[in-house]
C-alpha positions as CSV (number, residue, x, y, z in Angstrom):
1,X,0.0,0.0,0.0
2,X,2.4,2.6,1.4
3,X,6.6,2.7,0.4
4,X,9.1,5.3,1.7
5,X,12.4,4.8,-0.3
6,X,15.4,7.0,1.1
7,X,13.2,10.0,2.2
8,X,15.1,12.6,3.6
9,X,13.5,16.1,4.0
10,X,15.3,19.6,4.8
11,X,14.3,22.9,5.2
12,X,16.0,26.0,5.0
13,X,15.1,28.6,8.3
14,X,17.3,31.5,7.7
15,X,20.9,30.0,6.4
16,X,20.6,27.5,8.4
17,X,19.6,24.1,7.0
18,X,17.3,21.6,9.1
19,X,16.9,17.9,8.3
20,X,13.5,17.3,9.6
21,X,13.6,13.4,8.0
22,X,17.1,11.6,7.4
23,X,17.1,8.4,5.1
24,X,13.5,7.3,6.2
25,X,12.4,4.1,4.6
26,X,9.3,2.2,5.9
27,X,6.4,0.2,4.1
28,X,2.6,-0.1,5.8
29,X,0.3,-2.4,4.7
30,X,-3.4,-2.0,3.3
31,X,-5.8,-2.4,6.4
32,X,-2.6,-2.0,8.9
33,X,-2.9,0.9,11.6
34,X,0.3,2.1,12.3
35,X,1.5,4.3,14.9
36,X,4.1,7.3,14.3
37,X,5.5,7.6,18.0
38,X,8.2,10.4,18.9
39,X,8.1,13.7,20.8
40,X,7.4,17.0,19.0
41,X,9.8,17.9,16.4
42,X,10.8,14.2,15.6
43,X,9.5,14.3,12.1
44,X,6.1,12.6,12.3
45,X,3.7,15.4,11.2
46,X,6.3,15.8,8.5
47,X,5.8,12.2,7.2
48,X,2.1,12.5,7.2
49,X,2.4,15.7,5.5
50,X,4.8,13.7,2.6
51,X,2.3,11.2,2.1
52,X,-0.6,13.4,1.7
53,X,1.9,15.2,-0.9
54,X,1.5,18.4,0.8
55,X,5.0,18.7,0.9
56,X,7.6,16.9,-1.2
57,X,11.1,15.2,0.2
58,X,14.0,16.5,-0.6
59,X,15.4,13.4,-2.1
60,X,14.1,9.6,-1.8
61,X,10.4,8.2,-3.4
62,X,6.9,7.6,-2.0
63,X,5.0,5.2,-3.4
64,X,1.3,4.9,-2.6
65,X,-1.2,2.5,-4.2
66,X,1.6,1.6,-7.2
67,X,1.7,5.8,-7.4
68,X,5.1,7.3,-7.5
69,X,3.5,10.2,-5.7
70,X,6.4,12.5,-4.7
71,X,6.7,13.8,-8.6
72,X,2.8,14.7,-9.1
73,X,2.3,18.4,-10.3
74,X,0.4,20.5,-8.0
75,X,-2.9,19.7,-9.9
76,X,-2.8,16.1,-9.6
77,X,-1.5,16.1,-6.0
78,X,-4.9,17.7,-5.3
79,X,-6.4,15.3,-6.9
80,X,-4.7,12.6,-5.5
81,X,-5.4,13.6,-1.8
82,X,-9.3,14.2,-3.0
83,X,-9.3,10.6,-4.1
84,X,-7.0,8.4,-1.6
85,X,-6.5,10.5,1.7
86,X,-8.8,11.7,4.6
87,X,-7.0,13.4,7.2
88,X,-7.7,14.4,10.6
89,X,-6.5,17.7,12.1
90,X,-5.6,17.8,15.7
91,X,-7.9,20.9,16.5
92,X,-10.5,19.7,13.9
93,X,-10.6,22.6,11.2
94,X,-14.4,22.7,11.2
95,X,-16.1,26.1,9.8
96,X,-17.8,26.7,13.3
97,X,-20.6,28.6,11.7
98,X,-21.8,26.3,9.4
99,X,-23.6,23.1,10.4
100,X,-22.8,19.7,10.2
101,X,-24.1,18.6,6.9
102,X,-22.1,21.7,5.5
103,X,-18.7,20.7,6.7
104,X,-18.9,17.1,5.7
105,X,-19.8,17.7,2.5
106,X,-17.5,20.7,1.9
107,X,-15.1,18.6,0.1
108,X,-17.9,17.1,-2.5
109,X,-18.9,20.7,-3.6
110,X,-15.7,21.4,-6.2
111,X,-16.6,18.2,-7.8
112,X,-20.2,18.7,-9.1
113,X,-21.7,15.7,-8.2
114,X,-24.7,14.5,-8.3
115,X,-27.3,16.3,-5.3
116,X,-28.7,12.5,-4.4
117,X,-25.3,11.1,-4.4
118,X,-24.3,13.9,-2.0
119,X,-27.2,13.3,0.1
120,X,-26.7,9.4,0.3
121,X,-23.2,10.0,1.7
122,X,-24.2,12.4,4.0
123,X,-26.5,10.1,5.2
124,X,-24.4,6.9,5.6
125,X,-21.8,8.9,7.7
126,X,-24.4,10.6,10.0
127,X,-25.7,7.0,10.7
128,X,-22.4,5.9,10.8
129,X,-21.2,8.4,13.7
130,X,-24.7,8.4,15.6
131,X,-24.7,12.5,14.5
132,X,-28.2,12.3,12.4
133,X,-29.9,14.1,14.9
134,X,-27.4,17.3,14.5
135,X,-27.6,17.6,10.4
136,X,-28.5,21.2,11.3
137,X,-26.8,22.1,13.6
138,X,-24.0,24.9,13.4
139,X,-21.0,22.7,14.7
140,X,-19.8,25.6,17.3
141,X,-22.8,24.1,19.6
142,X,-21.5,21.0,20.0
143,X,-19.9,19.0,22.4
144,X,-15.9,18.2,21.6
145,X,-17.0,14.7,21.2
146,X,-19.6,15.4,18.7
147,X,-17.3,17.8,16.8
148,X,-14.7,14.8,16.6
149,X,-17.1,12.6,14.9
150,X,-18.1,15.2,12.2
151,X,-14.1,16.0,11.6
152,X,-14.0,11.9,11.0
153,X,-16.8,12.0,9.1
154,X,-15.4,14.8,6.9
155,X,-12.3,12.8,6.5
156,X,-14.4,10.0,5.1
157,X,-16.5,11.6,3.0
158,X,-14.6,11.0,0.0
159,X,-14.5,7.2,0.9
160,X,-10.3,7.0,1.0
161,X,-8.3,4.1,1.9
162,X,-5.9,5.7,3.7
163,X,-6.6,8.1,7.2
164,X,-3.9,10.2,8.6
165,X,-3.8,11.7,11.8
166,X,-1.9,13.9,13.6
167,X,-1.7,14.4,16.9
168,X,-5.4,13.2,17.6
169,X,-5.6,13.6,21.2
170,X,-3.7,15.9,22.1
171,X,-6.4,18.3,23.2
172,X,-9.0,15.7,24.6
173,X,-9.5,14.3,28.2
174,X,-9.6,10.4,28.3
175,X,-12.6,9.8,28.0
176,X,-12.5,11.8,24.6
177,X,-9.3,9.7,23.6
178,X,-10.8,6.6,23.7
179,X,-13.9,7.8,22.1
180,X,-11.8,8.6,19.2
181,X,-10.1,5.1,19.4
182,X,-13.4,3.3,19.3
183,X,-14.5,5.2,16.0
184,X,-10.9,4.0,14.6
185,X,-11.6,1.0,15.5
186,X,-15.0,0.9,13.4
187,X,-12.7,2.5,10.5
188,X,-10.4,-0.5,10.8
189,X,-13.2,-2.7,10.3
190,X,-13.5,-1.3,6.9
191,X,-10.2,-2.4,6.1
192,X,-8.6,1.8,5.9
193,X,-5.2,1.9,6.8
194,X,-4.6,4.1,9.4
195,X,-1.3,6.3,10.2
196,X,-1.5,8.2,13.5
197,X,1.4,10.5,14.9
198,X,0.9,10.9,18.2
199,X,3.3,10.2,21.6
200,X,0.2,9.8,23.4
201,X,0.9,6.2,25.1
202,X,-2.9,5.4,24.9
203,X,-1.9,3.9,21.5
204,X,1.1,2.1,22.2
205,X,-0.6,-1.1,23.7
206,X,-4.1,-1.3,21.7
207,X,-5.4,-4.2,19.8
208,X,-5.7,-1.2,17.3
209,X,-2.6,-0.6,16.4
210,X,-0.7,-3.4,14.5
211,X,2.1,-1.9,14.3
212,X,4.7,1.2,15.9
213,X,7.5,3.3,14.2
214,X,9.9,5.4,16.9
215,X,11.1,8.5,15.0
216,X,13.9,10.5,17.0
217,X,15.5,13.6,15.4
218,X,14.1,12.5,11.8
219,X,15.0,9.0,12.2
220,X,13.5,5.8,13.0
221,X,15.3,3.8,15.5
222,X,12.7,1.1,16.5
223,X,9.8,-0.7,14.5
224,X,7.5,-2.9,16.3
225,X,4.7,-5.4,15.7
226,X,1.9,-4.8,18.2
């Protein structure tokens, strides 16, 4: 499903040069959930951000689905993410003022489908996330655990086989957290593959995750099978 080849990513701050990934080379598998573990700064968010082609490496190759994504032009990198990724934002990203419907669907409008074909999605993921009940509602007055689920749903709402998602938790209580890992859990079911960065250790022993990837300083220095 997912190669990195050799990816090493740097950035220039000033005249001085950072290597935020150094030689990175790691395969996932369809279905797998995989866990990007490391503190802030290690290079996780900057892997996710590779293989939603939001940013290209520096050097190396990213192959996703038998797509040598790293060399896409801007145009089809949009359309690649449109068609293969959902991603999930740590502090959501919902329009606050618009309702629930309105965000999920936000990413169908550019694509001038069909109005019942919008509809029937809409539908499936309200039922889906138990939200059916607050289709009209402006997302701003709901609960964090209700404005999780429509984020999720958003993410879905293009049906992708792969979910990122960064940092996840970091601004939810417990019993948030493991709201969020039941709804992965349902995704799993569907046979996505998942890629989570997070150090949050709620991951790090659940039946979800197959597998772990340590990143320290832009490196990975353990793998393990969950």
């Amino acid at each position: 499903m997912i190669i990195l080849k050799n990816i090493t990513k740097k950035y220039k701050v000033n005249s001085e040069e950072i290597i935020a990934l150094d030689d990175i080379n790691l395969e996932i598998l369809e279905g797998q959930t995989v866990v990007l573990k490391g503190a802030s700064g290690s290079g996780k968010s900057t892997i996710l951000s590779i293989l939603a082609n939001m940013t290209k490496p520096t050097s190396g190759e990213v192959i996703v689905k038998d797509m040598r994504i790293s060399k896409l032009s801007d145009d089809f990198s949009s359309k690649y993410r449109l068609s293969n990724i959902g991603f999930i934002f740590q502090k959501y990203n919902l329009i606050p003022n618009l309702t629930v419907q309105n965000n999920i669907i936000l990413p169908l409008i550019p694509q001038n489908l069909e109005e019942s074909f919008i509809n029937n999605r809409l539908d499936e993921l309200l039922d889906f996330f138990q939200i059916q009940d607050k289709k009209d509602i402006e997302v701003y007055k709901l609960s964090g655990g209700e404005q999780q689920r429509v984020a999720i749903a958003r993410a879905l709402v293009n049906n992708p086989d792969i979910i990122l998602a960064d940092e996840p938790t970091a601004n939810l209580d417990l019993k948030l957290s493991l709201e969020f890992i039941a709804n992965l859990e349902k995704l799993k079911l569907l046979n996505k593959t998942i890629i989570i960065a997070t150090h949050d250790p709620l991951f790090f022993d659940h039946q979800l995750v197959d597998k772990i990837i340590e990143i320290k300083n832009g490196k990975i220095i353990c793998t393990l099978d969950n």
